[in-house]
C-alpha positions as a Python dict, from the first residue, in 0.01 Angstrom:
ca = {
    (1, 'X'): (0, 0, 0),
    (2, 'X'): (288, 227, 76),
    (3, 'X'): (392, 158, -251),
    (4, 'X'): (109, 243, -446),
    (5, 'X'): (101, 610, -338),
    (6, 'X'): (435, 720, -513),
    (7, 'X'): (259, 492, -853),
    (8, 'X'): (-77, 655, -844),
    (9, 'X'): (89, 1045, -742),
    (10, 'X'): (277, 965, -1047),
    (11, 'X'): (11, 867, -1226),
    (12, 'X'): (-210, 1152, -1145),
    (13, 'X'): (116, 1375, -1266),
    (14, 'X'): (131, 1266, -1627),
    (15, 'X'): (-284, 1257, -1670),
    (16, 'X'): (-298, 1591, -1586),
    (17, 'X'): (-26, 1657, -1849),
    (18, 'X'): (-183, 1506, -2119),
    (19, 'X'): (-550, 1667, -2015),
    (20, 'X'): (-372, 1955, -2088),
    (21, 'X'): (-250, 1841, -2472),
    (22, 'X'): (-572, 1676, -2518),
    (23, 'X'): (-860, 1917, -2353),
    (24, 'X'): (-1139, 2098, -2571),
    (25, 'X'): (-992, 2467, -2762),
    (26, 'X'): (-1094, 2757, -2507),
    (27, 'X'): (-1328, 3043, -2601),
    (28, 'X'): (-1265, 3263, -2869),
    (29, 'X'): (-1084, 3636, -2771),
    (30, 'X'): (-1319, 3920, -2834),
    (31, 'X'): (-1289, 4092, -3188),
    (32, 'X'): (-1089, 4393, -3249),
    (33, 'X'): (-1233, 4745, -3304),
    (34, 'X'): (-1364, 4772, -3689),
    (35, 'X'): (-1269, 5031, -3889),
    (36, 'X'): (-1533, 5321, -3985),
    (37, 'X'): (-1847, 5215, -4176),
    (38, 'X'): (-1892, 5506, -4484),
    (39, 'X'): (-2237, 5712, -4497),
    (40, 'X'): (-2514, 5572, -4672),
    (41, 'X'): (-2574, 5544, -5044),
    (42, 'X'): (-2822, 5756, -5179),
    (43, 'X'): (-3216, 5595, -5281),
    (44, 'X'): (-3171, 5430, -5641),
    (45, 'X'): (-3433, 5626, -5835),
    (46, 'X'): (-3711, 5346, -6067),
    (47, 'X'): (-3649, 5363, -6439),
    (48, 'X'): (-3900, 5622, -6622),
    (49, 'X'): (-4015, 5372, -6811),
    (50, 'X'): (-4205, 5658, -7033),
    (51, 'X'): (-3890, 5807, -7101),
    (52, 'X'): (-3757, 5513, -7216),
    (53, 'X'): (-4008, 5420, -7444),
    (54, 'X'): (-3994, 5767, -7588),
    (55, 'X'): (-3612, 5767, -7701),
    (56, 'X'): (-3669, 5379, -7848),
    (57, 'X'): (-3971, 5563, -8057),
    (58, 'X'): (-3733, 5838, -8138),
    (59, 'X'): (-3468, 5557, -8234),
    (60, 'X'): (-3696, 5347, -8413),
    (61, 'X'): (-3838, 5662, -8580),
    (62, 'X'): (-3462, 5783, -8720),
    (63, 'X'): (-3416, 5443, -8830),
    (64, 'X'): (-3649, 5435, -9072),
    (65, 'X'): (-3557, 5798, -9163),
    (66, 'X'): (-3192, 5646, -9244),
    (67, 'X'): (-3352, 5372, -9437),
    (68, 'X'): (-3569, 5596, -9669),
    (69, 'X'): (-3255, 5832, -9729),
    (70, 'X'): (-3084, 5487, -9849),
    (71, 'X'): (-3386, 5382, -10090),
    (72, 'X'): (-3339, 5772, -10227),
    (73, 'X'): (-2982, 5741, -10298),
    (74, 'X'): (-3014, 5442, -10420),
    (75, 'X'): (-3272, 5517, -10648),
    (76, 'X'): (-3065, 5817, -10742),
    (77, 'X'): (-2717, 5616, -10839),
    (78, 'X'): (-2986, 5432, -11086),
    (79, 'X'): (-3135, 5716, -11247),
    (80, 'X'): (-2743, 5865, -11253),
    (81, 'X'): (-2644, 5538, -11431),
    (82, 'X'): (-2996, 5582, -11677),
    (83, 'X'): (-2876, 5888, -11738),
    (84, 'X'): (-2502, 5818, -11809),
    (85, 'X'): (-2645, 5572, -12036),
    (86, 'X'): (-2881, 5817, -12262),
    (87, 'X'): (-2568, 6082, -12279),
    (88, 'X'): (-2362, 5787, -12403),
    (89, 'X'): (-2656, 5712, -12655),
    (90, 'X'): (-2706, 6079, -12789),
    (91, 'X'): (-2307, 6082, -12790),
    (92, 'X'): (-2261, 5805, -13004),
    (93, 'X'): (-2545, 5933, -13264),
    (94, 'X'): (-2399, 6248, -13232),
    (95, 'X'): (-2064, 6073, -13353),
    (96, 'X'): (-2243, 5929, -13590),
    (97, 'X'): (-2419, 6183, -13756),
    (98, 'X'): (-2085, 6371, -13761),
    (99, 'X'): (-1910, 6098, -13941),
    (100, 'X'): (-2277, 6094, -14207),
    (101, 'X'): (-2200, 6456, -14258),
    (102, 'X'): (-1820, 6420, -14346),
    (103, 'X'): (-1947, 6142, -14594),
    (104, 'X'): (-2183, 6412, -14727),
    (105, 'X'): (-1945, 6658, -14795),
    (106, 'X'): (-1691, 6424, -14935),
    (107, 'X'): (-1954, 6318, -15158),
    (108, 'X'): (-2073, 6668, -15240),
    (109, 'X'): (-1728, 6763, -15361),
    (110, 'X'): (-1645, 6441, -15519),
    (111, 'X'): (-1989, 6542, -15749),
    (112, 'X'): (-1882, 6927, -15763),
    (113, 'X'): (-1572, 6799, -15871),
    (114, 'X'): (-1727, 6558, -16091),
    (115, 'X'): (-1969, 6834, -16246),
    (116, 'X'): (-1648, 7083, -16295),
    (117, 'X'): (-1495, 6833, -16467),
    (118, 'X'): (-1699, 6761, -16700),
    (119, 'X'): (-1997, 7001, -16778),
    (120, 'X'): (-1884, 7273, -17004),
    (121, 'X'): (-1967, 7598, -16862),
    (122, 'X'): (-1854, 7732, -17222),
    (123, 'X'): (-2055, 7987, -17366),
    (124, 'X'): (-2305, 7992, -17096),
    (125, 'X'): (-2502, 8305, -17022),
    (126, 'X'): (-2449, 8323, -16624),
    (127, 'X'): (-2493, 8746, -16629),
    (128, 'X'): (-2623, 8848, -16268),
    (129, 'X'): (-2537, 8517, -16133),
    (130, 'X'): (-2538, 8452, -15734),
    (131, 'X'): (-2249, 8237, -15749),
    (132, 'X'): (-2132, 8373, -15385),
    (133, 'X'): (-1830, 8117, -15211),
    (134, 'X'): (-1898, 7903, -15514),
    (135, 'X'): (-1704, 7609, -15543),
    (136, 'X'): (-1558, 7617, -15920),
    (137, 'X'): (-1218, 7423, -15930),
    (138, 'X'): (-1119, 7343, -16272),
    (139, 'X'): (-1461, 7465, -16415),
    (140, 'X'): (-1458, 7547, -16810),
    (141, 'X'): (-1588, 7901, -16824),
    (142, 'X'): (-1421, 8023, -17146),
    (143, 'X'): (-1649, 8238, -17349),
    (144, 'X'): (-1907, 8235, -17091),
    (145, 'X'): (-2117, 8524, -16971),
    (146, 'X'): (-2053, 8616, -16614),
    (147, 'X'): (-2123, 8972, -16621),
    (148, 'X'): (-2221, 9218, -16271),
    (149, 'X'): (-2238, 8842, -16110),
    (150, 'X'): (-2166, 8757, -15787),
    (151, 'X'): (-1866, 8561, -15723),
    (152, 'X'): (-1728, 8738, -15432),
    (153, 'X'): (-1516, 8402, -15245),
    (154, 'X'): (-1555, 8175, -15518),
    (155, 'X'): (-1289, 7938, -15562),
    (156, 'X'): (-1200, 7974, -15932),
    (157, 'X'): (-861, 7773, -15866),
    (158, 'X'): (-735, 7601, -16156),
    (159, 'X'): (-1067, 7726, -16374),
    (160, 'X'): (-1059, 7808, -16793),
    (161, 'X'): (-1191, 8189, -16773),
    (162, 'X'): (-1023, 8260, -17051),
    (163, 'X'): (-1215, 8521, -17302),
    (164, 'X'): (-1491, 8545, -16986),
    (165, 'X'): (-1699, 8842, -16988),
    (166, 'X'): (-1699, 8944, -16577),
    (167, 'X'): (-1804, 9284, -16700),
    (168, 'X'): (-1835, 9502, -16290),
    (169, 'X'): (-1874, 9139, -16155),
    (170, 'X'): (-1780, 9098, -15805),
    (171, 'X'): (-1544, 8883, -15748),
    (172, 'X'): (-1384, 9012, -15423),
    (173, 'X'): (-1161, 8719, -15223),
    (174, 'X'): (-1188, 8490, -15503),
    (175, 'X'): (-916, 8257, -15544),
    (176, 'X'): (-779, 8245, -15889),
    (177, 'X'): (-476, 8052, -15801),
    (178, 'X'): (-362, 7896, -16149),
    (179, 'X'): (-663, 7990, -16333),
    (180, 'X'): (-642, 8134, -16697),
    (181, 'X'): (-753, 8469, -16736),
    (182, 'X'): (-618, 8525, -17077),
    (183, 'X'): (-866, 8728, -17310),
    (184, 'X'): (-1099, 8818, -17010),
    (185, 'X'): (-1287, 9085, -16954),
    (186, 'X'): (-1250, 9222, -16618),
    (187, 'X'): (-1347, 9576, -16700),
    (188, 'X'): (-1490, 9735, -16356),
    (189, 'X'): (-1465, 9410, -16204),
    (190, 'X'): (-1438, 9430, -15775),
    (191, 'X'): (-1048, 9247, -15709),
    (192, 'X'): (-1030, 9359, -15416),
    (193, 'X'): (-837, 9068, -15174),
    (194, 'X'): (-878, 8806, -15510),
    (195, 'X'): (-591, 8539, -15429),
    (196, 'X'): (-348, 8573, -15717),
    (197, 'X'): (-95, 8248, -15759),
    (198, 'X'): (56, 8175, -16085),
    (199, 'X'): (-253, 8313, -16254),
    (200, 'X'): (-240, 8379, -16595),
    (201, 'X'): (-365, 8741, -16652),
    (202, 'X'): (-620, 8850, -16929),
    (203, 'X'): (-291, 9027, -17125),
    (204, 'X'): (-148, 8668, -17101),
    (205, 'X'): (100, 8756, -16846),
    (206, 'X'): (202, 8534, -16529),
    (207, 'X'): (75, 8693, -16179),
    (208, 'X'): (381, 8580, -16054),
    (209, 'X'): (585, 8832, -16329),
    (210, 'X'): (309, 9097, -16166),
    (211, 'X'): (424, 9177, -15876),
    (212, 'X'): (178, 8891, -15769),
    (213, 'X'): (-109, 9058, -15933),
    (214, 'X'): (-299, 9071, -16208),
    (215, 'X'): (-495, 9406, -16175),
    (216, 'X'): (-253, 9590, -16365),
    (217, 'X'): (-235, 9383, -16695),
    (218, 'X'): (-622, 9333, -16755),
}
């Protein structure tokens, strides 16, 4: 018995020990001071629904505004393109009725040509005549009758005139270039600016010999 006490003292020792490894966590420590709550937020405010639905009609409404101002432009890039497409037209008829009325005049001259070349204008009776800017290349006029007639620009180039009455014709800024004058009658007869170029004169001189001229050896 004696020898129990030290055993159970020691016993007593180490369960107290491990009670106090082994024993339940003690209470939590009181929380620390917490910091400063901020103020308040202000009331949200409800969504004006009205308001809303107002801009969305204003939206919807310039939309559609957008969408009829693309229909008009794009109607408006196909009239452009109609119209492109009738000045091309009118362009190319205008080409071609320039190109018909080249052929015209080519043809016209080719038959002036034609008629100076071979209808005799010999001997004719042409007094008074309008022949104003008449085209008369190589025309046969010898012996003809061309008095007080009017053949102011007419181009006489190359023409027969020789033994022509032109009596006070008027045959200002005619071209005689080359033409035979020899025998004619150019009594009183308007010169005045006639194109004189190796022209044979009425006295049967050269132009050329004439100081260019003609007007003194009629």
């Amino acid at each position: 018995m004696n020898k129990l006490k030290p055993i159970i003292i020691v016993l007593l020792m180490l369960t107290s020990a491990l009670a106090g490894c082994a024993g339940t966590d003690g209470a939590e420590g009181i929380p620390g001071p917490q910091g400063e709550t901020g103020p308040a937020g202000a009331d949200g405010r409800d969504v004006d629904e009205s308001r809303m639905a107002q801009l969305e009609a204003e939206l919807a409404s310039k939309d559609a505004t957008i969408a009829i101002l693309l229909g008009n432009i794009s109607d408006m890039e196909e009239e452009l393109d109609a119209v492109d497409n009738v000045i091309e037209m009118y362009y190319m008829m205008f080409v071609q009725i320039q190109n018909d009325l080249n052929d015209l005049e080519s043809n016209l001259m080719d038959e002036i040509n034609w008629a100076n070349n071979t209808v005799n204008w010999a001997h004719m009776d042409l007094n008074s005549a309008y022949l104003y800017n008449a085209y008369l290349p190589n025309a046969n006029l010898s012996n003809a009758f061309i008095r007080m007639a009017m053949l102011s620009g007419a181009d006489l180039s190359y023409a027969n005139l020789s033994n022509v009455d032109l009596l006070f014709s008027d045959m200002s800024n005619a071209n005689l270039s080359r033409a035979n004058l020899s025998g004619a009658n150019l009594g009183g007869a308007d010169l005045t600016g006639v194109t004189w170029n190796d022209t044979t004169c009425p006295d049967g001189t050269n132009s050329d010999d004439n100081e260019d001229t003609c007007e003194n050896n009629l």
